[in-house]
C-alpha positions in Angstrom: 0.0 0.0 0.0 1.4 3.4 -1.4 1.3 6.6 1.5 2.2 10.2 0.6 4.8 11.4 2.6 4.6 15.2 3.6 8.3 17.1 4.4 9.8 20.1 4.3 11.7 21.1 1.5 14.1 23.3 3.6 15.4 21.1 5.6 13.9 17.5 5.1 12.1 17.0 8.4 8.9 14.8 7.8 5.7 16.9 8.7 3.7 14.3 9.2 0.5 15.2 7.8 -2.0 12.8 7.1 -3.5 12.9 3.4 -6.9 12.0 5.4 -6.9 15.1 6.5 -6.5 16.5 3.7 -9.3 19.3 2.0 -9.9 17.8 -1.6 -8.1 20.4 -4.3 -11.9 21.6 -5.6 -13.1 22.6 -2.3 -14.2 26.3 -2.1 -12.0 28.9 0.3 -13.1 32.3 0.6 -9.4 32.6 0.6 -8.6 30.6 -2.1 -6.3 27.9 -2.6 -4.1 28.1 -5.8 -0.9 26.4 -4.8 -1.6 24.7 -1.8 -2.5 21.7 0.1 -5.1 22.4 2.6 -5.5 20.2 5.5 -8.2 20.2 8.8 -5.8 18.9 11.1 -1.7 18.5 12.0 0.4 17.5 14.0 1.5 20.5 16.5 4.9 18.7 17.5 5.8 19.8 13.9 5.3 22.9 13.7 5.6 26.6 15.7 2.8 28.6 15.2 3.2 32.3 14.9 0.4 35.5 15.5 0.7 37.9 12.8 -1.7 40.6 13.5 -1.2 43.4 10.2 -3.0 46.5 9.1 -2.4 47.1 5.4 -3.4 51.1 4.7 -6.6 51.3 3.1 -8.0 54.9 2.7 -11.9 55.1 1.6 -13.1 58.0 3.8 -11.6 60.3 6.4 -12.1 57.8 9.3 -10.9 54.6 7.8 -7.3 53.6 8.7 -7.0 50.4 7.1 -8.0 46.7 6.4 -7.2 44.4 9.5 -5.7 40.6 9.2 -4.8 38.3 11.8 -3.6 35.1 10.4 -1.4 32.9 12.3 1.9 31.6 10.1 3.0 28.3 10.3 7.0 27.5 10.7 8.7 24.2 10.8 9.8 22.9 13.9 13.2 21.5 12.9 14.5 24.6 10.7 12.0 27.3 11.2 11.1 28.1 7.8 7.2 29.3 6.7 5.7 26.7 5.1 1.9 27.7 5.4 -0.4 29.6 7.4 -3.9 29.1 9.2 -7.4 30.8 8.3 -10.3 30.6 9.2 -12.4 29.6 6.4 -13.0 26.2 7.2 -16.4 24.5 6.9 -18.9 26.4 9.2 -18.9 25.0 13.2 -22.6 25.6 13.9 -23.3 23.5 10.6 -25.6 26.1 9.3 -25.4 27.8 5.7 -24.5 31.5 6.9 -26.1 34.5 9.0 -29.6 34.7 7.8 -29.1 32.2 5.3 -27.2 34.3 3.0 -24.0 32.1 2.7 -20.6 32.3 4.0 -20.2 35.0 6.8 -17.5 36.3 9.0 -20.0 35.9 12.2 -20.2 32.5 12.1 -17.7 30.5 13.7 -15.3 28.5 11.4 -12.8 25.9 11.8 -9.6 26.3 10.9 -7.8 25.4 7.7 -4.1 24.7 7.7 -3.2 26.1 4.3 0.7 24.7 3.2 2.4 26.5 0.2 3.1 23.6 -2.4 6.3 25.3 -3.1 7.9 24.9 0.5 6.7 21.0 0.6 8.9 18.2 -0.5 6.0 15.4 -1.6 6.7 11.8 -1.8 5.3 8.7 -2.2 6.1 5.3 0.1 5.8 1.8 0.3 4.6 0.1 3.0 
């Protein structure tokens, strides 16, 4: 039986992520997802997590400052280098299809997506 085997390209460390895990390549993200591999779940021994709160400057009116992300950037354990980042447009927790049943919404809580760049991933298969 043939297993992907997830590690990063920096250094060679084995990520150990698990393909079931894994989003399928068609699913829709608000924040898309051309070239990456989205998963729902890792392995935090892996990986160091890092807050990055940033305000880009955004000027509509007199009173508006900016647009506002938080995102949280994920680093590998062994070297340290980015390899992805986590959102937060996952499926929908509450299992409903939006606020007022308009779609996707900011207000209702989502679960996270751990979003790798393809680029920073070494990808291999394995016999077992």
């Amino acid at each position: 039986m043939a297993f992907t085997i997830y590690s990063c390209k920096e250094c060679g460390s084995d990520l150990n992520l698990n393909p079931k895990d894994m989003f399928p390549r068609d699913f829709y993200f608000e924040a898309g997802n051309k070239g990456t591999i989205s998963f729902a779940a890792v392995d935090a021994d892996k990986f160091r997590l890092e807050k990055e709160d940033k305000i880009m400057p955004f000027f509509e009116t007199l009173n508006y400052w900016g647009i506002q992300r938080k995102r949280t950037k994920i680093k590998c354990n062994s070297c340290n280098h980015l390899v992805g980042y986590i959102y937060d447009d996952g499926p929908p927790l509450t299992g409903g299809i939006g606020q007022y049943g308009f779609g996707p919404s900011q207000v209702v809580p989502r679960a996270p997506r751990y979003r790798f760049k393809t680029k920073t991933l070494l990808i291999s298969s394995s016999q077992t």
